[in-house]
C-alpha positions as CSV (number, residue, x, y, z in Angstrom):
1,X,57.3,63.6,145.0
2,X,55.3,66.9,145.2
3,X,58.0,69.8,146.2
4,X,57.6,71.7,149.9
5,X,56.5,75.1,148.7
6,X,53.5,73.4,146.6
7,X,52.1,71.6,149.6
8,X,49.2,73.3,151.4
9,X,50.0,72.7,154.6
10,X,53.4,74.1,154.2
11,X,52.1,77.3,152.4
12,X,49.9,78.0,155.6
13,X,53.3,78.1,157.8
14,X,55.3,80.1,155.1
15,X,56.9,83.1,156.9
16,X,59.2,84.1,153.6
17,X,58.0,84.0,150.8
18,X,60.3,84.6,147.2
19,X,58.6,87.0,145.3
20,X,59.6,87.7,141.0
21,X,63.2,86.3,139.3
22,X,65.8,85.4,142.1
23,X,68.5,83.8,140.5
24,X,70.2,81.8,143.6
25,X,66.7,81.2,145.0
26,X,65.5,79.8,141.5
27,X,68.1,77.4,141.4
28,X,67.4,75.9,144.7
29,X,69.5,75.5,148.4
30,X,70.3,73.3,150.9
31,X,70.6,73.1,154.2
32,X,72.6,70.9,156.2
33,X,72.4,70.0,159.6
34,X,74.4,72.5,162.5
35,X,75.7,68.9,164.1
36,X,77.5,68.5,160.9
37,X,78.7,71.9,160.6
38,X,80.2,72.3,164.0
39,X,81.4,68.7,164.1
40,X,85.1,69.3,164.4
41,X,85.8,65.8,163.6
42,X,84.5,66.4,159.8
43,X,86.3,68.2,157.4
44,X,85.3,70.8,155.3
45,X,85.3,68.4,152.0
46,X,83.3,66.5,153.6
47,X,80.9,68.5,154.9
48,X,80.5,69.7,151.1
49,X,80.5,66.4,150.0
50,X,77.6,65.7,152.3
51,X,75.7,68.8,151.5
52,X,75.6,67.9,147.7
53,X,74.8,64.3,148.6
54,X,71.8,65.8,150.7
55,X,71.2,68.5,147.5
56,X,70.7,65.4,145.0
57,X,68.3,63.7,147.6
58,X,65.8,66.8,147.6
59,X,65.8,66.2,144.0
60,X,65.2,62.2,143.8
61,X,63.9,59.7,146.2
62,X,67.2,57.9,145.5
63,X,70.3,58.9,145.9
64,X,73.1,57.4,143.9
65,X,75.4,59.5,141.9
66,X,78.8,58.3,141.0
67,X,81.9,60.2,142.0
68,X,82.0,61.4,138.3
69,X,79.3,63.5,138.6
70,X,80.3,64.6,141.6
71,X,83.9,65.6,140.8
72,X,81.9,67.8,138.1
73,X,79.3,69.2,140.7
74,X,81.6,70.4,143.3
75,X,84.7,70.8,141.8
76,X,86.8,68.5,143.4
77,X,89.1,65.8,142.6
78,X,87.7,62.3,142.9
79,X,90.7,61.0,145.1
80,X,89.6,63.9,147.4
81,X,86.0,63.2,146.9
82,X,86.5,59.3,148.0
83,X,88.3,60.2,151.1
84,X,85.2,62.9,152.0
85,X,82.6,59.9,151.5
86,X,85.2,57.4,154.2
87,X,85.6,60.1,156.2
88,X,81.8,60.4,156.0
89,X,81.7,56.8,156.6
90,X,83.8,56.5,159.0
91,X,82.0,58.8,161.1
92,X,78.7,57.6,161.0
93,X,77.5,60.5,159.0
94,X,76.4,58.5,155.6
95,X,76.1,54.2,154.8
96,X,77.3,53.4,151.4
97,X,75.6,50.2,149.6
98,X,78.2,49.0,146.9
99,X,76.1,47.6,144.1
100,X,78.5,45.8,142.3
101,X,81.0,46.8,139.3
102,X,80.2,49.2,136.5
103,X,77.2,50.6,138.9
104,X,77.4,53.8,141.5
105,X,76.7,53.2,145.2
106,X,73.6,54.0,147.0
107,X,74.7,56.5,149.9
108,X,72.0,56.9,152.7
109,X,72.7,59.9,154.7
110,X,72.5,60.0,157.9
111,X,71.2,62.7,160.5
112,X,73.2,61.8,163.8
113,X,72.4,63.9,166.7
114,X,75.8,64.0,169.0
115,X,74.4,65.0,172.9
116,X,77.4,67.2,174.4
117,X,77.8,66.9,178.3
């Protein structure tokens, strides 16, 4: 998968460009959806959790780290990090795919677009 700022088309609509050694820059960003971040239903673990769910997506085409990895990512427990991914869940904000024992899930992240009236 060829990275954003190498594709042509995307160089042509660059308005910022990162010039020399920036060290946050260098080691990449992610955004995450305003819907998510002003969704008072979602807590603030899980809006991390997502975010570093949506990190390790820009990264693969498959997205399927284990809660392991994740405790050591973020910085969180893994009892806290399970309820962030239900609560994620359980608010149509990611699917999990159990794969069986001894294998991590498959999460699919979800964009969901909430229109307020």
């Amino acid at each position: 998968m060829d990275k954003l700022s190498e594709l042509s088309h995307f160089k042509a609509a660059q308005n910022i460009i990162l010039q020399g050694f920036d060290p946050i820059s260098a080691g990449g960003f992610t955004q995450i959806p305003n819907f998510l971040l002003n969704d008072p239903h979602i807590s603030a673990n899980a809006k991390v959790v997502y975010s570093k769910l949506l990190s390790y997506a820009w990264h693969s085409s498959a997205v399927f780290p284990g809660q392991e990895t994740m405790t050591k990512d973020i910085g969180m427990s893994q009892p806290t990090i399970a309820r962030a991914l239900h609560e994620l869940e359980e608010n149509e904000w990611l699917e999990i795919q159990r794969r069986g024992q001894g294998k991590t899930n498959i999460y699919i992240l979800k964009y969901r677009v909430v229109n307020k009236k």
